[in-house]
C-alpha positions as CSV (number, residue, x, y, z in Angstrom):
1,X,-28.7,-47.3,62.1
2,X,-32.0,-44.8,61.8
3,X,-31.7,-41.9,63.8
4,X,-36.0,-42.0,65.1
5,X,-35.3,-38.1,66.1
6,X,-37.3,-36.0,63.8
7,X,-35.4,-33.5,62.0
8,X,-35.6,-30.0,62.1
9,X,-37.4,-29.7,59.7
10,X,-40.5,-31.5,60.7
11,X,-40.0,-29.9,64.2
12,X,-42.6,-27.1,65.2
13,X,-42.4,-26.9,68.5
14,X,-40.0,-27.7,71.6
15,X,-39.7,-27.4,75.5
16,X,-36.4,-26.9,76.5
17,X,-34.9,-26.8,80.3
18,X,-31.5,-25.6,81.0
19,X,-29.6,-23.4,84.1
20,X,-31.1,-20.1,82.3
21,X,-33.9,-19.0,80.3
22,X,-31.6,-17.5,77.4
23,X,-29.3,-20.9,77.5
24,X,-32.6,-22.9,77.1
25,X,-33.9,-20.3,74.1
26,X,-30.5,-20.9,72.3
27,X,-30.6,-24.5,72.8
28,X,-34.2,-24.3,71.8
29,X,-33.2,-22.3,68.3
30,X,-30.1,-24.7,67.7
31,X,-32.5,-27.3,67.7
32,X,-35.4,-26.0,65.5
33,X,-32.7,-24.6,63.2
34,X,-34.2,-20.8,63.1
35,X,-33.3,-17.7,64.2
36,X,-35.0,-15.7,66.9
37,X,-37.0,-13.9,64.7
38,X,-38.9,-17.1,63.4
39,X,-40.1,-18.1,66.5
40,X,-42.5,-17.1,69.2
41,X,-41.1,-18.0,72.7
42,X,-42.9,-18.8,76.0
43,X,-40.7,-18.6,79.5
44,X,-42.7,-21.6,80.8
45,X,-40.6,-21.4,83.9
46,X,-37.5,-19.3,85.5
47,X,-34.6,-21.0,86.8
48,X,-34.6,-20.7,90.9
49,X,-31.0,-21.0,92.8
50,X,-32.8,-22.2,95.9
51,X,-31.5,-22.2,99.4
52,X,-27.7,-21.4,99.0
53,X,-27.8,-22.4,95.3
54,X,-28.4,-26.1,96.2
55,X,-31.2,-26.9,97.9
56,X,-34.7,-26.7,95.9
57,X,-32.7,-25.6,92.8
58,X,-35.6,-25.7,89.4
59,X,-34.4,-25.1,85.7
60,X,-36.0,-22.6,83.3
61,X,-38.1,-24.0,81.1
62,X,-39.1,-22.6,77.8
63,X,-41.1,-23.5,74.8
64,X,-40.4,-22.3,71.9
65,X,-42.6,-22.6,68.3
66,X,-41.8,-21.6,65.1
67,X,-44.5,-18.8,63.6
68,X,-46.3,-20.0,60.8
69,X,-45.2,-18.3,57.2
70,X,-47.7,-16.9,54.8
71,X,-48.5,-18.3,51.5
């Protein structure tokens, strides 16, 4: 069966959400294959708790593109 997800390699950019800005970054890096240093990385959003950490809660958002290498 063909797996329609493109690999990382073909991936330049990706929005990830998760509890925390730093989870979403790692998830974001795991999934572009790259380190930190090969990527420019946008907090799109921070996570909120809400009301007594339940009500209203929001994930942080993040979008995260690798930087283009020189020839």
């Amino acid at each position: 069966m063909k797996n329609n997800t493109p690999d990382n390699n073909t991936l330049n950019e990706i929005e990830v959400e998760a509890k925390t800005a730093p989870e979403a970054i790692k998830i974001a890096l795991s999934k572009l294959g790259v380190d930190k240093s090969d990527v420019d990385i946008h907090v799109l959003r921070e996570e909120n708790k809400g009301l007594f950490s339940m009500h209203g809660a929001t994930l942080a958002k993040v979008r995260v593109i690798k930087k283009l290498r020189k020839k």
